[in-house]
C-alpha positions in Angstrom: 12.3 -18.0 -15.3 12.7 -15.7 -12.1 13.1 -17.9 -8.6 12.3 -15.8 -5.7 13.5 -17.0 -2.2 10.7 -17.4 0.0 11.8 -16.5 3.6 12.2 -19.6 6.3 8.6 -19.0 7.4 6.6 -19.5 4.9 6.5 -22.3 2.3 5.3 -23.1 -1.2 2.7 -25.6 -2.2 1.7 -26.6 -5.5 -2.2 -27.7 -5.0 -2.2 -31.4 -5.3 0.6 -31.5 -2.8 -1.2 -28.8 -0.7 -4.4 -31.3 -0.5 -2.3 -34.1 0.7 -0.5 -33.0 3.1 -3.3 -30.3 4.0 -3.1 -31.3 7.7 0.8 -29.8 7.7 0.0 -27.0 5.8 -2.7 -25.6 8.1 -0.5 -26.1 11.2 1.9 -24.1 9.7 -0.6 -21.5 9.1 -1.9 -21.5 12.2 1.9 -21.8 13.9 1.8 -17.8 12.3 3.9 -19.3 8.9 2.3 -17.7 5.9 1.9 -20.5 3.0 1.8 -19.9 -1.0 -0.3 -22.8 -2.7 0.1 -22.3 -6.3 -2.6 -23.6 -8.8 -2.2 -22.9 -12.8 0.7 -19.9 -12.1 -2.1 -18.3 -9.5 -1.3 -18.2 -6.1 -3.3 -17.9 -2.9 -1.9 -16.8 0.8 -2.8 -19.0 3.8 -2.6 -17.4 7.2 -4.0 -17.9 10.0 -7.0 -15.9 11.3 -5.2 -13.6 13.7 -2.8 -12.3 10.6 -6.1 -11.8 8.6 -8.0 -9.8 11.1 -5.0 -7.4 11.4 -4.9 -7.0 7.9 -8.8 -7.0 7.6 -8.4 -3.3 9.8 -9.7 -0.3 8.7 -6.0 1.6 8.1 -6.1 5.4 9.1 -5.7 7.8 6.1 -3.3 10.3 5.2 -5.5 13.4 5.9 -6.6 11.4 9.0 -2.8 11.1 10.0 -2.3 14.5 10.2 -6.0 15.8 11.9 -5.0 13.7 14.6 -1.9 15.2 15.6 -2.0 17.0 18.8 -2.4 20.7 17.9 0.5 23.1 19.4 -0.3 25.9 21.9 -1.3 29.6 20.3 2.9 30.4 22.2 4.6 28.3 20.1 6.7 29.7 17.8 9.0 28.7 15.0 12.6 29.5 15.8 14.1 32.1 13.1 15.7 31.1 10.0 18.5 33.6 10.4 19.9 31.2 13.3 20.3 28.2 11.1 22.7 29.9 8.9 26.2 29.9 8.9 29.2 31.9 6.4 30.6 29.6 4.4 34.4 30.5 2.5 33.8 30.1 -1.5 
């Protein structure tokens, strides 16, 4: 069996404890703590709604990425390659 360390923030619930203590385990959700409650091997994420809404944001797209970039003036210019090389001894 493979114990991952959960970081300090969040904790890990199995669901019968996660019902009775359900008052500390939503204000630790809502104190910005992520918590695992684990039910047959599943497990489901509790944050609070903040954390969710940021997650729920559409997320800009690659091709979207680079269409927004600022466009350079018609006098810009690459410098040469020629000046990026230097002899070397063999």
């Amino acid at each position: 069996m493979i114990t991952i360390a959960l970081p300090k923030t969040q904790q890990e619930w199995r669901i019968a404890e996660a019902k009775n203590k359900l008052s500390e385990v939503m204000d630790r959700a809502l104190a910005g703590e992520p918590q695992r409650i684990v039910r047959r091997g599943r497990v489901a994420i509790l944050v609070d709604e903040e954390t969710w809404q940021r997650q729920q944001e559409p997320k800009m797209s690659f091709v979207e990425f680079l269409l927004s970039i600022p466009k350079m003036g018609d006098d810009f210019e690459l410098p040469s390659r020629d000046s990026f090389s230097r002899e070397i001894d063999l």
